[in-house]
C-alpha positions as CSV (number, residue, x, y, z in Angstrom):
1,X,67.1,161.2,165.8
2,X,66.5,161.7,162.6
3,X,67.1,158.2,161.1
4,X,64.8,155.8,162.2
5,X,65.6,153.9,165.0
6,X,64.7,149.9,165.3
7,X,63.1,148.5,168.8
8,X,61.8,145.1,169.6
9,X,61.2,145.7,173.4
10,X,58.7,148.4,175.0
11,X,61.5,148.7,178.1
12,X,64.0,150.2,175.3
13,X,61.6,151.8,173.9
14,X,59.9,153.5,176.6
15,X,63.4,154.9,177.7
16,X,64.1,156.2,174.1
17,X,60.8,158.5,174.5
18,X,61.6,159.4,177.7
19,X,65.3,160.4,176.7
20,X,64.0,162.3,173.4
21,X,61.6,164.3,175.8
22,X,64.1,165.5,178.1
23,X,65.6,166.6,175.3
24,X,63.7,169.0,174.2
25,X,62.2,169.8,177.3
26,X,58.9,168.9,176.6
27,X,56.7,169.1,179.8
28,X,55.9,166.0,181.7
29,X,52.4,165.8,180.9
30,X,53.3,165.9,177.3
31,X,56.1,163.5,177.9
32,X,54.0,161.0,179.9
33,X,51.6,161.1,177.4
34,X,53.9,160.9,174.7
35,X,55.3,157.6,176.0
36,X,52.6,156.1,176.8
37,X,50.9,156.4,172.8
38,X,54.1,155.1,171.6
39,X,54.5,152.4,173.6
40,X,50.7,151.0,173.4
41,X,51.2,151.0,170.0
42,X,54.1,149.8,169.8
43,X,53.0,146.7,172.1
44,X,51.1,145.0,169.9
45,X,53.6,144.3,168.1
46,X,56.4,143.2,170.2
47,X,53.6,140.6,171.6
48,X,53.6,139.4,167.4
49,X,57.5,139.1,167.1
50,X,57.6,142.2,165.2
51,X,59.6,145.3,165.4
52,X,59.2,148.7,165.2
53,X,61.4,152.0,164.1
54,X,60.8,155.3,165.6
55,X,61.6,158.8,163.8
56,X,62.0,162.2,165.3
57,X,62.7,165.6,163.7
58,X,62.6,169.1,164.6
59,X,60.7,171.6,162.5
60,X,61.4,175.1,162.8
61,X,58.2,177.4,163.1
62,X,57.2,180.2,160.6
63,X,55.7,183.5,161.4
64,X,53.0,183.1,164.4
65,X,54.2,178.8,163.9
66,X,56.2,177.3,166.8
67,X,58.4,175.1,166.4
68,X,57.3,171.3,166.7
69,X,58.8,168.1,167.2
70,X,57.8,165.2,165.4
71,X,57.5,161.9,166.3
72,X,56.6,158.8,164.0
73,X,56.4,154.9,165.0
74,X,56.3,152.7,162.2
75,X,55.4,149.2,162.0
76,X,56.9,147.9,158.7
77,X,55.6,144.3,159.4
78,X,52.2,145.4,160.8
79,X,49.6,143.0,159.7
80,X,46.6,145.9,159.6
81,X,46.3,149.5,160.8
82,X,47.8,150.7,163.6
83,X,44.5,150.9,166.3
84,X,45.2,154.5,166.9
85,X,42.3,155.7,168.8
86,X,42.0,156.6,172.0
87,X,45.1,157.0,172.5
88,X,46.5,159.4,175.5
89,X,48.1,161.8,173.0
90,X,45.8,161.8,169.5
91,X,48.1,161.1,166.7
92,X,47.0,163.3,164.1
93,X,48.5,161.5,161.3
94,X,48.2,157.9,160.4
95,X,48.9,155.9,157.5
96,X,48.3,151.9,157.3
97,X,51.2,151.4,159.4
98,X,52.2,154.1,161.1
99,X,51.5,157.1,163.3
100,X,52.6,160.3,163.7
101,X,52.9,163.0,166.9
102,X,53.1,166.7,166.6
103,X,54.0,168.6,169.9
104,X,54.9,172.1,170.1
105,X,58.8,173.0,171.1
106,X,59.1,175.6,173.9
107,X,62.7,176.0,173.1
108,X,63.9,176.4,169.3
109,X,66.1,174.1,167.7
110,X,69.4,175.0,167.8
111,X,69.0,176.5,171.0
112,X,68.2,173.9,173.2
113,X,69.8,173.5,177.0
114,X,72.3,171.2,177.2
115,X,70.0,167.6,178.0
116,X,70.3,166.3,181.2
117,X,70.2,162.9,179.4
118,X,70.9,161.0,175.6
119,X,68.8,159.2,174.0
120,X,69.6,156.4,171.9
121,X,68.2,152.5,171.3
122,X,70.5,150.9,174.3
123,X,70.3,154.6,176.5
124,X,69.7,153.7,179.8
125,X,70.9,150.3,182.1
126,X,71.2,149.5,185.1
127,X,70.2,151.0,188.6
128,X,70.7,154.4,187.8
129,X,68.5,154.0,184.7
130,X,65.6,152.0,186.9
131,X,66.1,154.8,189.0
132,X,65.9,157.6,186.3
133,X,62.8,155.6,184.9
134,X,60.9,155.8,188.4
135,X,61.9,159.6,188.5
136,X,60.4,160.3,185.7
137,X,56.7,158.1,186.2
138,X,56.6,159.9,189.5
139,X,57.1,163.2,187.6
140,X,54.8,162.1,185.2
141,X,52.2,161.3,187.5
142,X,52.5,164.2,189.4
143,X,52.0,166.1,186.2
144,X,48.6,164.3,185.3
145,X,47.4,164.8,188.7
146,X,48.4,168.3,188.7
147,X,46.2,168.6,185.7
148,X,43.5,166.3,187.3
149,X,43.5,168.3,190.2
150,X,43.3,171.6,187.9
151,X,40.1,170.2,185.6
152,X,38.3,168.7,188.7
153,X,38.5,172.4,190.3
154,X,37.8,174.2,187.1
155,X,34.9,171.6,186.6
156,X,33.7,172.8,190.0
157,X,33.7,176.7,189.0
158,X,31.9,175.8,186.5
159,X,29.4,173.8,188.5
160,X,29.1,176.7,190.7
161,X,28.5,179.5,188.3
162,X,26.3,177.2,186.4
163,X,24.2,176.8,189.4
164,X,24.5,180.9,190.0
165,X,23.5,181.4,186.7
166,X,20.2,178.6,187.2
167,X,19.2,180.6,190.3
168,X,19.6,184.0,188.2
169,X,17.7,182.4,185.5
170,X,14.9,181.2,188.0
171,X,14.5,184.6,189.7
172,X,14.2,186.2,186.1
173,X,11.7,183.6,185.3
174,X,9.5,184.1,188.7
175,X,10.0,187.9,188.1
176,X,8.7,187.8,184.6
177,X,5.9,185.2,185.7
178,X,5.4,188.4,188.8
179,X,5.1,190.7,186.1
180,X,2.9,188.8,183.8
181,X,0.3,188.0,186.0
182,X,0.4,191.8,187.0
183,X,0.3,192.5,183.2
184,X,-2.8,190.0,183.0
185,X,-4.5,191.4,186.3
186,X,-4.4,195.4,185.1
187,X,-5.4,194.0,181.6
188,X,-8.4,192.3,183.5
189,X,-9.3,195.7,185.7
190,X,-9.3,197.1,182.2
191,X,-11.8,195.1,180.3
192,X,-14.0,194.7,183.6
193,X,-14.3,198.7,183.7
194,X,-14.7,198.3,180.0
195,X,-17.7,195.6,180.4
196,X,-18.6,197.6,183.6
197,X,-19.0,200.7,181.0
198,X,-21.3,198.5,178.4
199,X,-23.6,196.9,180.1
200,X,-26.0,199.2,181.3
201,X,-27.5,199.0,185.0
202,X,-31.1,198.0,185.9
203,X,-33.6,201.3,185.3
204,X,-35.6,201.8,188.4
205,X,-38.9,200.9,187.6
206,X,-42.4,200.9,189.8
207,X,-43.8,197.1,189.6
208,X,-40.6,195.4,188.7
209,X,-37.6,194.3,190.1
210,X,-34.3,193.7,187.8
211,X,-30.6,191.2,187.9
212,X,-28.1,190.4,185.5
213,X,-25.6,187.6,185.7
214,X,-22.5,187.3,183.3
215,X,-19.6,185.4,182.8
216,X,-17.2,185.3,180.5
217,X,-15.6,182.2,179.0
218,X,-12.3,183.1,180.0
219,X,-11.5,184.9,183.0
220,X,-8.9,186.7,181.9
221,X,-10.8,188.4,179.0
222,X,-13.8,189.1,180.4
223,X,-15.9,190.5,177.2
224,X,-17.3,188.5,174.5
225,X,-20.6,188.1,172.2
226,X,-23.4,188.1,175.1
227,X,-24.8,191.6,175.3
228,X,-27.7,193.1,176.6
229,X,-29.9,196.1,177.5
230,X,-32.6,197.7,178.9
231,X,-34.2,201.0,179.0
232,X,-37.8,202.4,179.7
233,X,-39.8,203.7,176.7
234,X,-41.6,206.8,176.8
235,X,-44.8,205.4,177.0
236,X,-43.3,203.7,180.5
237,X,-42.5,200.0,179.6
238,X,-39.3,198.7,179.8
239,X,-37.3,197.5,176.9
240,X,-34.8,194.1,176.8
241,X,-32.5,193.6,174.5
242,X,-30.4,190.2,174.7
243,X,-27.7,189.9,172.0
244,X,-25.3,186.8,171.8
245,X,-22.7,187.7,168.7
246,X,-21.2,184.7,167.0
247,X,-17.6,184.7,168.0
248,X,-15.8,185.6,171.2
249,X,-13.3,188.3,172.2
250,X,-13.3,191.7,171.2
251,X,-14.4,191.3,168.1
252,X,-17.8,189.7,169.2
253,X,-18.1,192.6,171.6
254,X,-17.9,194.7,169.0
255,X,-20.6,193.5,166.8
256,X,-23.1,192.8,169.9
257,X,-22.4,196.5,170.7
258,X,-23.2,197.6,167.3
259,X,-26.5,195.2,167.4
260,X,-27.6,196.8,171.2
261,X,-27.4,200.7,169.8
262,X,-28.8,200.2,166.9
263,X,-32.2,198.0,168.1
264,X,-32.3,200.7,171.2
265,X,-32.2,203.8,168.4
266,X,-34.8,202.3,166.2
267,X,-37.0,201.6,169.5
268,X,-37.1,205.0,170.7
269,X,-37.7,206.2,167.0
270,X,-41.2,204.4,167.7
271,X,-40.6,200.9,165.5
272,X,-43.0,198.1,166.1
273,X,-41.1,195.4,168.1
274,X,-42.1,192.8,165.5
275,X,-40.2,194.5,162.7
276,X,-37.2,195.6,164.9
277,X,-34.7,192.4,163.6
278,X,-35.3,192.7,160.5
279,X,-34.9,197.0,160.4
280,X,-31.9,195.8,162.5
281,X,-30.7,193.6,159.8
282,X,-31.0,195.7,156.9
283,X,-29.6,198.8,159.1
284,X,-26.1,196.9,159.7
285,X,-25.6,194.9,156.7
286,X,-24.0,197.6,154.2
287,X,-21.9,198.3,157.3
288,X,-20.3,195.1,158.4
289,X,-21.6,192.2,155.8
290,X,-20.3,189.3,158.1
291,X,-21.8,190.2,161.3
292,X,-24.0,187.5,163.0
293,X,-25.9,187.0,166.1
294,X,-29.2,185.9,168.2
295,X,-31.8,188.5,169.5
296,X,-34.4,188.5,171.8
297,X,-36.4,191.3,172.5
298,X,-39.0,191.5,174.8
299,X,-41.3,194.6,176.2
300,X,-42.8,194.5,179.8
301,X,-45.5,196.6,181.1
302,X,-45.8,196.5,184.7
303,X,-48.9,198.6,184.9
304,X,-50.7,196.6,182.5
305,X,-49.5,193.1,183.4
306,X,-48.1,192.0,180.3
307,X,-45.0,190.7,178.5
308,X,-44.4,191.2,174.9
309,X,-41.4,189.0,173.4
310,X,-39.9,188.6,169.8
311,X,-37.0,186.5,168.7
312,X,-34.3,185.5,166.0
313,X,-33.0,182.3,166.6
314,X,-32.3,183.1,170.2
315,X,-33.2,180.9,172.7
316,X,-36.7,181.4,174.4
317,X,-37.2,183.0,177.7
318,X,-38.3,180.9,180.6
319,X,-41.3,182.0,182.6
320,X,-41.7,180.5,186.1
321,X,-45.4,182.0,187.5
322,X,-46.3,182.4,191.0
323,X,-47.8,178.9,191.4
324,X,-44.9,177.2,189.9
325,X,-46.0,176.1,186.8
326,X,-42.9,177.4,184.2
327,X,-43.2,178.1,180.8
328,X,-40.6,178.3,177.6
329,X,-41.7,181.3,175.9
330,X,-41.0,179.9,171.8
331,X,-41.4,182.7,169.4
332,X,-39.8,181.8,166.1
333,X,-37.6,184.1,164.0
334,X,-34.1,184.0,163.0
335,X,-31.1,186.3,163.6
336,X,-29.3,189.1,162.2
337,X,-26.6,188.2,159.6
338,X,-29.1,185.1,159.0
339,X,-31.6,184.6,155.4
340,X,-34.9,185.8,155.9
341,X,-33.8,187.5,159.6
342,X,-36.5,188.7,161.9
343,X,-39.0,187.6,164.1
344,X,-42.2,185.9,162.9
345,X,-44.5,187.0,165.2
346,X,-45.1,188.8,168.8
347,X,-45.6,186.7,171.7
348,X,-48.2,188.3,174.2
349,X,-48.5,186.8,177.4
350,X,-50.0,188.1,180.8
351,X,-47.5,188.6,184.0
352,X,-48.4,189.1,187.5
353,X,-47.1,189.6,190.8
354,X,-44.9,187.5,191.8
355,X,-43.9,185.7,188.0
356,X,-40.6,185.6,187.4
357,X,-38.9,186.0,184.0
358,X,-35.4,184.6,183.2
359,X,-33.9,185.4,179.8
360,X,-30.4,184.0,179.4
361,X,-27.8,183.3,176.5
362,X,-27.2,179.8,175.2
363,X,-24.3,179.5,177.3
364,X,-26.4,178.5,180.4
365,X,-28.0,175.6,178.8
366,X,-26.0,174.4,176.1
367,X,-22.9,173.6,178.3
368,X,-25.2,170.7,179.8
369,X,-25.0,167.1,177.7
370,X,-27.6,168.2,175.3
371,X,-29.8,171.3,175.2
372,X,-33.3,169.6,176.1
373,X,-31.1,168.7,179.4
374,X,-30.3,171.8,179.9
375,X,-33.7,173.1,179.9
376,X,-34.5,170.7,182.6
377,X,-32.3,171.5,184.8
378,X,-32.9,175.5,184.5
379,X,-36.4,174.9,185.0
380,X,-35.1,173.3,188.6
381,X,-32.5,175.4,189.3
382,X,-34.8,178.7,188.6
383,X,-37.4,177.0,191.0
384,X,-34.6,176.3,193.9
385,X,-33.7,179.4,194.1
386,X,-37.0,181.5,192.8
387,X,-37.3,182.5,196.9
388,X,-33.8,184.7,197.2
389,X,-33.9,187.9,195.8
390,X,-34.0,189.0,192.5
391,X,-30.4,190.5,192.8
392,X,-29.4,186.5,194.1
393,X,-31.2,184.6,191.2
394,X,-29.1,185.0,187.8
395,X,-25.9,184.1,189.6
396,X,-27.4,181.1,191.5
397,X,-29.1,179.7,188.7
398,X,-25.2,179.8,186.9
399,X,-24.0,178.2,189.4
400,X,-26.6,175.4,189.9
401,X,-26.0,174.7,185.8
402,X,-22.4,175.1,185.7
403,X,-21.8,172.1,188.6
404,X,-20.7,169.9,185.0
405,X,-19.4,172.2,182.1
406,X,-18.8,170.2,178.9
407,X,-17.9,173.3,177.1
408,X,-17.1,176.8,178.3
409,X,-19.1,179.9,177.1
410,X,-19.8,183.1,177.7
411,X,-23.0,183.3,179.8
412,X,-25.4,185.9,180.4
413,X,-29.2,185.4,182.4
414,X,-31.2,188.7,183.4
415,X,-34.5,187.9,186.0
416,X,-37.2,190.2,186.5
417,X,-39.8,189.7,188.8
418,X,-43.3,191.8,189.0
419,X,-44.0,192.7,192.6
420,X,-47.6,192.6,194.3
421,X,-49.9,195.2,195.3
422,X,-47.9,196.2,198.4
423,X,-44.6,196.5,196.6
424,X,-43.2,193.2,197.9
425,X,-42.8,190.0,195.3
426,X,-46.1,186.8,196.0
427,X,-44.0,184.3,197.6
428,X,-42.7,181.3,195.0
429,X,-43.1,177.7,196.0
430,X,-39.4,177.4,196.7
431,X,-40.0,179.7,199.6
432,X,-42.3,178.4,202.0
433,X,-42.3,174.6,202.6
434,X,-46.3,174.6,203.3
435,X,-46.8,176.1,199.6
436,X,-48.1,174.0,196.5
437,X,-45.7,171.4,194.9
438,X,-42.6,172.0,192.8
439,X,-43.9,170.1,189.9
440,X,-45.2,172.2,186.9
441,X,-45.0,172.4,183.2
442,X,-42.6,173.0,180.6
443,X,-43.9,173.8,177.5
444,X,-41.5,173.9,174.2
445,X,-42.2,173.3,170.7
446,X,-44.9,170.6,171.3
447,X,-42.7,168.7,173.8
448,X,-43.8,168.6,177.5
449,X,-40.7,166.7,179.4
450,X,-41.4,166.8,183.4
451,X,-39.9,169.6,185.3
């Protein structure tokens, strides 16, 4: 057909299709398909009166180009644009009033089988056409099953090695999940024997009994700004050293290591505790110009009974005696890195059997609403648990003031406690029910807020 051919019924026309697609042997998914475009479009206009010509012509294929058959239905009294989408085979070129197929020829021209049927405008009446007409719907059908049948079971697969491929993925997640926390556990072993290796254990000393508590802000890197140390002079007291580094991680670590060595060298040189900040200050300066960080220093001398403390901008120990009266030791002073950094003065007070000293970073109070809070409740919590053993009383006293954390920081508290004349600690009030009251003062700065 190469003429185009006039139809004004969708019966004729369906049969013409039909007959044009045995022809060329197209398959009978590509027939069925083929029909049915046509004939929707054609519909339309059939239902307005009108009439429509069909056009089909065979186009040999060059180099790796099949051959195609091409199919046009033009509707030469179409009133608008053909409504060509979604149609069951896409017409890939349309004009105003037309549309045309393309379909790939498994057979040359020219070389075709002879047709088991004609096609032309009237092909087709009677019973043995209804009955070629039903042959062909069933094989049509059959066809777009077949291929039905084919996507649902491909769809399937695909389902399948989708869901093989989201149980691979999940195993390769929960293995590298395995591995990371492994990675994060040996990294944590690492910085513990690392922390383990800087901060120095408690010297053995006659009249005096040592802890340390620390915590890092983050488990898994457990080393940050809060340093300390302690080591006996030569002339027999013991030396304190409490270092909290502005920033966190390594780096802190760094600089509160660098602030620990050099107070302890310039200490066993023989410097005066008063001027050790400032010696400290100057010593570091030309070697890292943005290092910062709170000191407190304090010198304790069993045999003598007496506790020397100096500070910059650190915040002051806490002194709980024997009878339960406690005591904020202020010394003012500012830090290293800070203007004008050292301490203004030495604080001298006595200390006898049974006191006990707590120096801590600010991370033990300042995590608390406000720090005047804070203060109260370490007064408390030193008191409540002032009765366990020294090696007990840093970590209780953490966990009494970390019940409500507003914000996490590193935290660090060191207790000593001088012992009496038989070498065992006077009992504290929290001890014995039948001792004095828990009540005391707290004296800071002028202010004297109820224990």
């Amino acid at each position: 057909m190469t003429n185009g051919e006039t139809f004004r019924d969708v019966t004729a026309l369906r049969r013409a299709v039909r007959a044009l697609a045995h022809h060329h042997r197209l398959p009978a998914e590509v027939r069925g398909r083929l029909v049915l475009s046509v004939t929707e479009l054609a519909a339309g206009q059939f239902e307005a009166g009108h009439h429509v010509e069909l056009t089909a012509t065979c186009h040999s294929g060059t180099g790796h180009d099949s051959a195609q058959l091409v199919v046009t239905l033009t509707a030469p009294q179409a009133a608008a644009a053909l409504p060509c989408d979604g149609l069951a085979l896409p017409a890939p070129t349309t004009t105003a009033n037309s549309a045309t197929w393309r379909t790939a020829l498994l057979h040359p021209p020219g070389r075709l089988p002879t047709p088991r049927k004609q096609m032309s405008p009237g092909w087709g009446t009677g019973a043995q056409a209804d009955a070629d007409a039903q042959a062909d719907a069933e094989e049509e059908m059959r066809a777009a099953l077949a291929l039905a049948d084919s996507l649902a079971a491909d769809h399937r697969l695909l389902k399948h090695e989708l869901a093989e491929t989201n149980a691979g993925v999940l195993a390769l997640y929960v293995q590298l999940a395995e591995q990371e926390e492994q990675l994060r556990s040996a990294h944590g072993r690492v910085l513990r024997e690392l922390e383990d290796a800087l901060r120095p254990p408690p010297p053995r000393v006659d009249g005096l009994e040592l802890a340390v508590h620390y915590a890092p802000a983050d488990p898994a890197a457990p080393t940050g700004g809060d340093l300390y140390d302690w080591f006996v002079l030569p002339d027999g007291t013991v030396h304190v050293t409490v270092v909290d580094a502005l920033g966190h991680g390594v780096t802190s670590t760094r600089s509160a290591i660098t602030v620990t060595h050099a107070v302890r060298a310039l200490a066993l040189e023989g410097h005066s505790l008063q001027s050790l900040l400032a010696r400290t200050h100057h010593l570091l300066q030309p070697i890292d110009a943005d290092l910062m960080a709170t000191v407190l220093l304090g010198r304790l001398d069993p045999a003598a009974g007496e506790l020397q403390l100096a500070n910059g901008s650190h915040p002051p120990a806490l002194l709980l005696r024997a009878d339960g009266t406690a005591h904020y030791l202020e010394v003012k002073g500012r830090g290293i890195g800070f203007p004008s950094p050292g301490s203004d003065t030495v604080l001298t007070v006595p200390i006898a059997p049974g006191d006990l000293l707590l120096l801590y970073t600010d991370g033990l109070t300042e995590s608390r609403r406000d720090m005047i809070e804070g203060e109260r409740r370490l007064i408390r919590a030193l008191r409540d648990h002032a009765h366990l053993p020294v090696a007990e009383i840093p970590g209780a006293v953490a966990a009494d003031m970390h019940t409500i954390v507003h914000h996490a920081d590193d935290t660090l508290a060191l207790a000593f406690r001088m012992r009496g004349p038989t070498g065992e600690p006077d009992r504290h009030p929290g001890s014995a029910p039948s001792r004095a009251p828990r009540t005391g003062t707290h004296e800071r700065a002028g202010k004297r807020p109820q224990g």
